[in-house]
N, C-alpha and C positions, 0 to 999 in steps of 0.2 A: 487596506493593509499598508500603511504610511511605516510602518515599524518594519517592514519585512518585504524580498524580494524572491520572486520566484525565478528562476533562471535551472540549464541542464546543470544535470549531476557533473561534477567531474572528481576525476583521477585524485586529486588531492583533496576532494571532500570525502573522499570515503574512512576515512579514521573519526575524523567527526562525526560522519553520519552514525559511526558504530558507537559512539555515547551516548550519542540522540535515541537512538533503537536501545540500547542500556537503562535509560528513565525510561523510556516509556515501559518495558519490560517487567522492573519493579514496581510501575505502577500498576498495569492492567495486565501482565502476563501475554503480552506479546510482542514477539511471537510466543505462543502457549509452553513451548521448550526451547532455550535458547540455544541454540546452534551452535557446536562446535568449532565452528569459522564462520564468526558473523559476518564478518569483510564476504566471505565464498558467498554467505546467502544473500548478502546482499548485492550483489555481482552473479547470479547464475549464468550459464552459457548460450541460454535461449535472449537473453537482457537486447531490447531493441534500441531502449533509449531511460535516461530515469532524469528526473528533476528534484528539487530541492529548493524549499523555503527556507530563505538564512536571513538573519538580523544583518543591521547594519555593520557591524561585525565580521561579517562573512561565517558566523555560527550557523548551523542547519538546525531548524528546528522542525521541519517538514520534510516527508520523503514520499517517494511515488516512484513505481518502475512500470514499463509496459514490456513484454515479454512477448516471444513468438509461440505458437500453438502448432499442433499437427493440422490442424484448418487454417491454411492459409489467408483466410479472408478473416479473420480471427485473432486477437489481441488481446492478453491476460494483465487487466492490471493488478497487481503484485506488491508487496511491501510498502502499503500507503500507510505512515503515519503518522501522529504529533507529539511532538513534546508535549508532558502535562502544563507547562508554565506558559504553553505559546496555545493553547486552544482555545476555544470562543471566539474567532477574528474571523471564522470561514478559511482558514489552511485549508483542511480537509478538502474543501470543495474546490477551492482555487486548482490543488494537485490533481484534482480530478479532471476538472475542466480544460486544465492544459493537456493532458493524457489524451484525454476525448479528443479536442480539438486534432492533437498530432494524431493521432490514431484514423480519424475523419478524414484528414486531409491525406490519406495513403489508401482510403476504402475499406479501411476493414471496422469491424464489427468489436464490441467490445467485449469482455467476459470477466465474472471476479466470483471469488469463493469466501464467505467469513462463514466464521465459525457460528450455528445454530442458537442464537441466545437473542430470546425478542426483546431485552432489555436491554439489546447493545446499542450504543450511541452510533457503531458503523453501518449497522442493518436501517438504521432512519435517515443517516445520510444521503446513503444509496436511494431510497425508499421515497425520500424528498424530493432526490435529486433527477427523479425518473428511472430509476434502473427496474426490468421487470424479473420476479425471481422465475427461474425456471423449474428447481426439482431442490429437492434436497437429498441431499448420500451421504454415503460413511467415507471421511477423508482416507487417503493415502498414507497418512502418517497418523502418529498415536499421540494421545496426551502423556504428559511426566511421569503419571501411574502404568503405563502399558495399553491404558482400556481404548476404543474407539471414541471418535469425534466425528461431529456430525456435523457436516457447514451445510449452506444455502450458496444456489448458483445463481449466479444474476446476468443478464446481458445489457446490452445497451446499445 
């Protein structure tokens, strides 16, 4: 990754991150419904720590959050993802790897939800990358139409 640095999220990356989450949203529809305050989603109140792949620049074209869980021993990672222009280099997994690693080095366990579609590029990352699925359920929240969605749990 010679083009790109991963390094924490910070405070004045978050406007940028919210372009970055902008293309990717018109590209693949994620997140599936764009959030009334993307800045909020991207910042929730459970947020333990997030990072960011940015060009030399200091543009973000990678994001990752790790979040805390009602399982203390237990870490959601959350909001991973790439610019369409900056994929193919291994972001994805780089974000992850950092994630894990911090997550690792505090003891806990890891946990992620994508959305049910075995044609996703996220479910083979995961899938490559060692994650085992555990169940599949009807999300918490709905698609743009109203109807339910169905994601895949994975641990790690």
């Amino acid at each position: 990754m010679p083009n790109f640095e991963l390094r924490e999220r910070r405070e004045a990356d978050l406007e940028e991150c919210v372009r970055a989450l902008r293309l990717v949203h018109e590209a693949d529809r994620y997140p599936m419904v764009w959030p009334k305050d993307p800045a909020c989603w991207l910042s929730p109140a459970s947020l333990l720590r997030g990072w960011v792949a940015v060009t030399r620049s200091e543009e973000p074209v990678g994001h990752v959050l790790l979040l805390a869980t009602q399982d203390p021993e237990t870490l959601e990672v959350a909001r991973l993802f790439v610019t369409p222009q900056a994929r193919g280099q291994g972001l994805g997994a780089a974000l992850l790897d950092r994630a894990r690693a911090w997550g690792e080095e505090r003891g806990g366990r890891l946990a992620l939800e994508v959305v049910a579609d075995e044609r996703s590029p996220a479910i083979a990352l995961y899938e490559r990358d060692g994650w085992r699925r555990t169940g599949t359920v009807t999300a918490e929240w709905t698609a743009p139409d109203g109807g339910c969605v169905v994601v895949h749990r994975y641990i790690r």
